[in-house]
C-alpha positions as CSV (number, residue, x, y, z in Angstrom):
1,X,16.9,9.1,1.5
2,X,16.9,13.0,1.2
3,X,18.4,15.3,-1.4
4,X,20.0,18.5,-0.7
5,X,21.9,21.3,-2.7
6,X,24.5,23.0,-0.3
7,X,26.2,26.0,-0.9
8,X,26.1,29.9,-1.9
9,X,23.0,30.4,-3.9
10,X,24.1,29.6,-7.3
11,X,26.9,27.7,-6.4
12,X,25.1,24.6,-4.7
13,X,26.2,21.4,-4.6
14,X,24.5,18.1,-4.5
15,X,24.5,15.9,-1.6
16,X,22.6,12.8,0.5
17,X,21.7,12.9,3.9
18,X,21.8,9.2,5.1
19,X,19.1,7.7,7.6
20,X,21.5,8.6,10.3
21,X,22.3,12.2,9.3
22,X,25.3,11.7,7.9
23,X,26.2,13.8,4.4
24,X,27.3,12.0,1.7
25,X,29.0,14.4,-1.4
26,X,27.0,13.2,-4.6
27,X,28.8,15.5,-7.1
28,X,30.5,12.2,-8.4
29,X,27.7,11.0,-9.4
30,X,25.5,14.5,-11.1
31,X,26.7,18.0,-11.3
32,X,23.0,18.8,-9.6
33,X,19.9,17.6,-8.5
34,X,17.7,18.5,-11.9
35,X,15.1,17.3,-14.2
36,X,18.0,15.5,-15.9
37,X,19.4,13.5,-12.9
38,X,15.8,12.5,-12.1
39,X,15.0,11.3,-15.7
40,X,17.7,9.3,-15.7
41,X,16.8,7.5,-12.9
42,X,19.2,9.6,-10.5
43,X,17.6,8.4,-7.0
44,X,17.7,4.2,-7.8
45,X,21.6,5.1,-9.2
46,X,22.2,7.4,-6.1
47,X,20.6,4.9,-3.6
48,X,22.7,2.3,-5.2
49,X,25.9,3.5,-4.9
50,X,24.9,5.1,-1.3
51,X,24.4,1.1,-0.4
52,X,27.5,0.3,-1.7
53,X,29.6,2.8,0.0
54,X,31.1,4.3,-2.9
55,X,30.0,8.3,-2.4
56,X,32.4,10.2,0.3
57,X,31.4,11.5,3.3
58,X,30.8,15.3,3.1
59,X,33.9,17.1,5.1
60,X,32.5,18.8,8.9
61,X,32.6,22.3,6.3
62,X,29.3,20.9,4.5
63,X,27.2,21.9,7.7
64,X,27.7,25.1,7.9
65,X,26.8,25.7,4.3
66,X,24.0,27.8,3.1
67,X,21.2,25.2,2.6
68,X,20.0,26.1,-0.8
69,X,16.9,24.7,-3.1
70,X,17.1,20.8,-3.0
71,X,15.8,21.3,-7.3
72,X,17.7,23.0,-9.3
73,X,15.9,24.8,-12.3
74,X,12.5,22.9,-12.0
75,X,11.1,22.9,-15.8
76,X,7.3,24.3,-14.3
77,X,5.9,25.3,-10.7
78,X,2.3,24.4,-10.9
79,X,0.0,25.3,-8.2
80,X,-3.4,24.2,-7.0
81,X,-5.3,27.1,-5.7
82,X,-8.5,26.1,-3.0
83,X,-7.5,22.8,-2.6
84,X,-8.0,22.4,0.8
85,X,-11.7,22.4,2.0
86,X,-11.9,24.5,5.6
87,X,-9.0,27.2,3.3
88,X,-11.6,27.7,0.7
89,X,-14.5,28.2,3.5
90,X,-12.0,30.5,5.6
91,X,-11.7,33.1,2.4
92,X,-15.2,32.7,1.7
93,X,-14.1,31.0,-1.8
94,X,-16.2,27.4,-3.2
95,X,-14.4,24.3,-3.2
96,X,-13.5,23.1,-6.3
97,X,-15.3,21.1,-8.8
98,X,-12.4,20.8,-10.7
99,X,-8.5,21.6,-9.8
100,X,-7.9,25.5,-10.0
101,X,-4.4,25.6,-11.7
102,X,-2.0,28.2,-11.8
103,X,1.9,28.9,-12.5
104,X,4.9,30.0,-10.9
105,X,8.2,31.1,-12.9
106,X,10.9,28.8,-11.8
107,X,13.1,31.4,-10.5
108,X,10.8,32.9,-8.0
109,X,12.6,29.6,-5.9
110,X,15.0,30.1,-3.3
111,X,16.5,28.4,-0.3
112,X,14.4,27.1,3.0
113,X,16.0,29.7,5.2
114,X,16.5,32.5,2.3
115,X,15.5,35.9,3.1
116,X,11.8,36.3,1.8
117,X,12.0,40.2,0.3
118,X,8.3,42.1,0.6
119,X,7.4,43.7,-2.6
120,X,7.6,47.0,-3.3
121,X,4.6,49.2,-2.4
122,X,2.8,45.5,-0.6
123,X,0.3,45.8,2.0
124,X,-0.6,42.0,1.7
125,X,2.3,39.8,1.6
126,X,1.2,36.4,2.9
127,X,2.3,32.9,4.0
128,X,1.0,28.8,2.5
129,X,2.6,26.0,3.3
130,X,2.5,23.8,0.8
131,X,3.2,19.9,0.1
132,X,5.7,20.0,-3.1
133,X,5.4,17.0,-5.1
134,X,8.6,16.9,-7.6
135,X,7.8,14.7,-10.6
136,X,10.4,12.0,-11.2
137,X,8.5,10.3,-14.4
138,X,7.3,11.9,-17.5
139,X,3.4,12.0,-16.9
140,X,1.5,12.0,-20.2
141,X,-2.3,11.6,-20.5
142,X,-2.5,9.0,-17.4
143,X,-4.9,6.4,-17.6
144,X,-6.0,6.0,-13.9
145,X,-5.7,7.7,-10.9
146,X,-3.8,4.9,-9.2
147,X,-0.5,4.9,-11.3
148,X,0.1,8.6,-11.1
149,X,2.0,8.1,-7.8
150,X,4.8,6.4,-9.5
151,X,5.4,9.3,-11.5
152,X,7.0,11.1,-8.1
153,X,10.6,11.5,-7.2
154,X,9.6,12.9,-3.5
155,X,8.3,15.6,-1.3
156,X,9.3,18.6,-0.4
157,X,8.1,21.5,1.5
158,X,7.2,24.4,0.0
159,X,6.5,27.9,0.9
160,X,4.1,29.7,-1.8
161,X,4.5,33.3,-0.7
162,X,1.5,35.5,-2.1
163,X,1.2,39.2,-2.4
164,X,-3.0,39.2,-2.1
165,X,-3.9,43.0,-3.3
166,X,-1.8,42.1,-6.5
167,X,-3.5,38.6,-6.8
168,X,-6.6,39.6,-6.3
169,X,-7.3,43.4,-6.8
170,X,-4.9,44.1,-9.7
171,X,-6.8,42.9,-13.2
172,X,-5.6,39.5,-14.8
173,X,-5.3,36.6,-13.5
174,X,-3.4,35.3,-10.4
175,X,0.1,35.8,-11.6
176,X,0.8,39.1,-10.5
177,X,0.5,38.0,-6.8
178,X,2.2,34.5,-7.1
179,X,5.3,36.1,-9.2
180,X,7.6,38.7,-7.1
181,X,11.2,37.6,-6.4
182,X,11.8,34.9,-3.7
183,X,8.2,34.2,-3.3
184,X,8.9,30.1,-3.4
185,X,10.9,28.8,-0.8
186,X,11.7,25.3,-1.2
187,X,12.9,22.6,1.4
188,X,15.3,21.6,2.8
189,X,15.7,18.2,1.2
190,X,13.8,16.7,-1.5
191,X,12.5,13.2,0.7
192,X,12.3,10.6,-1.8
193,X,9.0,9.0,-2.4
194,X,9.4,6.0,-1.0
195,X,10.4,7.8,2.2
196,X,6.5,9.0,1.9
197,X,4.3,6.2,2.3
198,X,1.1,8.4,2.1
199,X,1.3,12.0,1.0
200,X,-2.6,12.1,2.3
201,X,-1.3,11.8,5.7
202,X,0.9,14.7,6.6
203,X,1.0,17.3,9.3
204,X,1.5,20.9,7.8
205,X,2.2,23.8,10.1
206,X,3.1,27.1,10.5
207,X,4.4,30.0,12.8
208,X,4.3,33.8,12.4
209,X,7.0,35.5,15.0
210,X,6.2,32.1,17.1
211,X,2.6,32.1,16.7
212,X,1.1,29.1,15.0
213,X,-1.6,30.0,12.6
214,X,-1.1,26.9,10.5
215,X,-1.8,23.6,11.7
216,X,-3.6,21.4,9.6
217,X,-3.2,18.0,7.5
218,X,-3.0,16.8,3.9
219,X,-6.2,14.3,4.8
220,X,-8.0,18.0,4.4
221,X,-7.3,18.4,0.5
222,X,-10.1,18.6,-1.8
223,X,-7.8,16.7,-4.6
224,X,-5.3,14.3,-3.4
225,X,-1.7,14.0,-4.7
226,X,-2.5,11.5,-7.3
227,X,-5.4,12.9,-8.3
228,X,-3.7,16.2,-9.0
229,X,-0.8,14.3,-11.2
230,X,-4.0,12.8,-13.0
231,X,-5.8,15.6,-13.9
232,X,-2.8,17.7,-15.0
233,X,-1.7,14.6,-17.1
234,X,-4.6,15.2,-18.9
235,X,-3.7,19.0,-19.8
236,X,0.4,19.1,-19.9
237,X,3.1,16.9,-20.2
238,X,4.1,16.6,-16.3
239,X,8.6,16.0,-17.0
240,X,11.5,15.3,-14.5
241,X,12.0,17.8,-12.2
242,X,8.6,19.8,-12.5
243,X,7.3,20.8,-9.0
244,X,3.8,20.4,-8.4
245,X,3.0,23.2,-5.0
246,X,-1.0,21.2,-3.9
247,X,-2.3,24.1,-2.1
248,X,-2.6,25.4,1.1
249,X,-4.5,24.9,4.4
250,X,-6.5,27.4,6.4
251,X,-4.7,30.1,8.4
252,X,-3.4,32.3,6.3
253,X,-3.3,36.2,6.4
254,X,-6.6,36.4,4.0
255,X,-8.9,34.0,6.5
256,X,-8.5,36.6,9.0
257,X,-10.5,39.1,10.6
258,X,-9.7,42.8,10.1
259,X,-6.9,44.1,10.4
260,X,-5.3,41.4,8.7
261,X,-2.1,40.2,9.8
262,X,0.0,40.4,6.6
263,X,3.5,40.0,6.9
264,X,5.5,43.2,7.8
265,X,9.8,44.2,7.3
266,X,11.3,41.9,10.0
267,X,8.7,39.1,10.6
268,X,9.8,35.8,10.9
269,X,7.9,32.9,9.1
270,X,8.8,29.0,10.1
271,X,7.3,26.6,7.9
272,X,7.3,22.8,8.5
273,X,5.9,19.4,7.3
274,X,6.0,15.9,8.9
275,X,9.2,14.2,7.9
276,X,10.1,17.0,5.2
277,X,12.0,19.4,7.5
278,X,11.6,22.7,8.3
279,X,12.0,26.3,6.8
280,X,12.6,29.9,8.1
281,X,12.5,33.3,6.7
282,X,12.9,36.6,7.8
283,X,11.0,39.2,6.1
284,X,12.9,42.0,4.2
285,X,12.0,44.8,2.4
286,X,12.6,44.5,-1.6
């Protein structure tokens, strides 16, 4: 089952796409798909009544909305930085001991196929796709490794844009690079977990103006998906609706030999990840 929020950007509305692509209207059900649906077991209630037959089928209007965020207002974006072992060798960067964490503000979020604006006064905007992981269970101190799983809702791709002069070459810590407007697109559906039968087993890809310079898989991460929820467990209360963005693979702008290729006004960036969907942004100027 997949999630999606449909519908001018702050206007969306929550729906189901079926096995079959059909669009089922969920509204009657939750005003959104939030940490608040999702702790209250939202996705067994909305497969429930999606077996039964009892939510309407969206109108042939739904598929020409916008396709917005599938999670509305996430509680925390947290982000694993180096986690994957030829991206840390690319930039010249160790891999891990330890999980390098940093955070996102939730409204740096926007839609799959959202305009992605370039800072003001960037020379080094740049692409990672990322394997979202949406918790759907409070995670609190964890005991093992092998029960953090059941503490996702689903998948999600996700886009974590980085301006790399400001995240590296500014003073501070990574924020400054990770934090300009739109720089987290997110979709297009949230794929329920049990959709996902291994989240260590997933083809992530991407294209610059039709160029592929992404192509990789989650097998390559230094700290798998349930290791991730683990550690963090151990630091934070992981809640309903938190997204969890687990690092990107090699290929991106800052691997690459001089000049760089960092995206530029009018670029187009496609972003996709076995049986999540697909994404695509043009590049504007903020």
């Amino acid at each position: 089952m997949q999630l999606v929020r449909l519908g001018a950007a702050g206007e969306e509305r929550p729906f189901v796409r079926a096995g079959d692509g059909t669009l089922y209207d969920l509204s009657g059900l939750t005003a959104d798909v939030d940490g608040a649906f999702l702790a209250a077991d939202g996705i067994a209630r909305a497969a429930a009544a999606l077996e039964a037959g009892e939510l309407p089928a969206a109108g042939p209007e739904a598929a020409a909305l916008r396709v917005g965020p599938p999670l509305a207002s996430p509680g925390k974006i947290l982000c694993i930085g180096m986690n994957y072992r030829r991206h840390a060798e690319e930039t010249g960067a160790a891999v891990p001991e330890e999980p390098v964490l940093f955070m996102k503000a939730p409204d740096v979020i926007v839609g799959p196929d959202d305009d992605l604006l370039i800072p003001r006064r960037s020379t080094s905007t740049d692409w990672e796709v990322e394997l979202g992981v949406v918790i759907g269970k409070q995670a609190r101190y964890l005991g093992s490794v092998e029960e953090a799983l059941d503490h996702v809702a689903g998948y999600v791709v996700s886009n974590d844009v980085s301006e790399r002069e400001f995240q590296l070459h500014r003073g501070g810590q990574w924020d400054k690079g990770k934090n300009c407007e739109t720089f987290n697109p997110l979709g297009p559906a949230l794929v329920t977990a049990d959709e996902v039968p291994d989240p260590q087993d997933l083809g992530l890809r991407t294209w610059v103006n039709g160029k592929k310079v992404q192509d990789s898989s989650t097998k390559d991460m230094v700290f798998g998906v349930a290791e991730i929820i683990h550690y963090l467990s151990q630091f934070m209360v992981l809640r309903p609706g938190d997204l969890i963005n687990t690092g990107t693979p090699e290929g991106v702008a800052l691997g690459q030999p001089e000049p760089k290729p960092y995206l530029r006004d009018g670029d187009v960036v496609e972003l996709e990840i076995d049986g999540l969907g697909r994404q695509r942004q043009t590049l504007r100027q903020a």
